[in-house]
N, C-alpha and C positions, 0 to 999 in steps of 0.2 A: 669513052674509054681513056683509060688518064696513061700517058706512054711515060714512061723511065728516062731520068734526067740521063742524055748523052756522057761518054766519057768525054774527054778531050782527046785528040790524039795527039798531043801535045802539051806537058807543061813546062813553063819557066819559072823557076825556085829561087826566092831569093834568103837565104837562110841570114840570121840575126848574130851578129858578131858579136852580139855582149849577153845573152838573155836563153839562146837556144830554140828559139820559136823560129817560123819562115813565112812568108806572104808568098802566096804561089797562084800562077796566073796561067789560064789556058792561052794556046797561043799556035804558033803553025812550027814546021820541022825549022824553021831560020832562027827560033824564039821571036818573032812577032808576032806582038800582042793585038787584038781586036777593040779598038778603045770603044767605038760603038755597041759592043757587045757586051760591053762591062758595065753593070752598076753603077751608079754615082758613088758608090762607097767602095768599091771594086778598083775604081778608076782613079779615085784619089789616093788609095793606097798605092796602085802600082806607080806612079808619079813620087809618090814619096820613098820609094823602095829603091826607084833609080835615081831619085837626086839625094840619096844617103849612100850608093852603092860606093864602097871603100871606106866608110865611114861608121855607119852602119849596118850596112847589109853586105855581107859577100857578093860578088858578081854571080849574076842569073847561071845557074844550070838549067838545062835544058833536057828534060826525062820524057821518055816516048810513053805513049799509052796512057797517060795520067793517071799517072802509080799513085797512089795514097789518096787523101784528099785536096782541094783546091779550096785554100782557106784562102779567103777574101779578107 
């Protein structure tokens, strides 16, 4: 029996200062992210989303439930 992908109860958003897009990562009620639990392609984005953040990326918001999607 195949079980339904988990929400998060947590995401951290980090939305796109120039473009309108956002890299969004499950994570706990602190926004800490689970880097073992991420993808290799998961994990590299989140790493680039925080060493652009001000630059590129707005600073992480932090949404309960993981509202929308979690685009890696």
């Amino acid at each position: 029996m195949m079980r339904a992908p988990v929400k998060p109860a947590y995401v951290a958003r980090y939305s796109s200062l120039f473009n309108g897009g956002e890299l969004a990562f499950p994570c706990d009620a602190r926004g800490r992210v689970d880097l073992d639990g991420l993808s290799e392609r998961a994990r590299n984005n989140y790493f680039y989303a925080r060493a652009l953040t001000g630059r590129a990326f707005a600073a992480p918001v932090i949404m309960a439930g993981g509202e929308g999607s979690a685009r890696c």
